[in-house]
C-alpha positions, 0 to 999 in steps of 0.5 A: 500500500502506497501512504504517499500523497500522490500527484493526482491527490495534489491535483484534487486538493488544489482543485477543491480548494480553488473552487471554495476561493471561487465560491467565497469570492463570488459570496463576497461579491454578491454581498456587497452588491446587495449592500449597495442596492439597501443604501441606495434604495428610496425612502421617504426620509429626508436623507437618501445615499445617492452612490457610493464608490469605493476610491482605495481600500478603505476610502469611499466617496458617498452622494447624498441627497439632504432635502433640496440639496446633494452633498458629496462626502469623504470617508474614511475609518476615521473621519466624514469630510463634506467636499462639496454641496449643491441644489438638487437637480429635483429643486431646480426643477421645482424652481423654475426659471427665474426672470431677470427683468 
């Protein structure tokens, strides 16, 4: 009897090993995906997270719609930073134009 690992046993250990790496990837894939999709699902609050995109391993930018107005965030583990705000698209609709005269 041979009790040596054989090259066929090696085989099959890789290969069953890089089909849990395939399946635990596409998990975390998916994860994420539906994690996106419940932030930026509409409510009625007053508050509502735009999109968001990933920008280094543990940054994020986030726009975020507070009432009439967008605000574009920074995120990091240890801070929010406002980088800039501006009227909604949906306020300058409900505006209209303005006269000049």
């Amino acid at each position: 009897m041979n009790a040596g690992l054989t090259g066929m046993d090696a085989l099959r250990m890789l290969g069953s090993m890089a089909v849990v790496i395939v399946l635990l990837l596409a998990v975390l894939w998916g994860l994420k995906r539906i994690q996106n999709k419940m932030l930026t699902a509409t409510h009625s609050g007053r508050m509502q997270v735009l999109e968001t995109q990933s920008i280094g391993s543990r940054q994020k930018i986030a726009l975020v719609r507070v009432g009439d107005n967008e605000v574009l965030l920074g995120i990091t583990p240890t801070q929010i930073n406002a980088l800039g705000s501006w009227p909604s698209a949906s306020a300058l609709v409900k505006r209209g134009p303005q006269d000049d005269a």
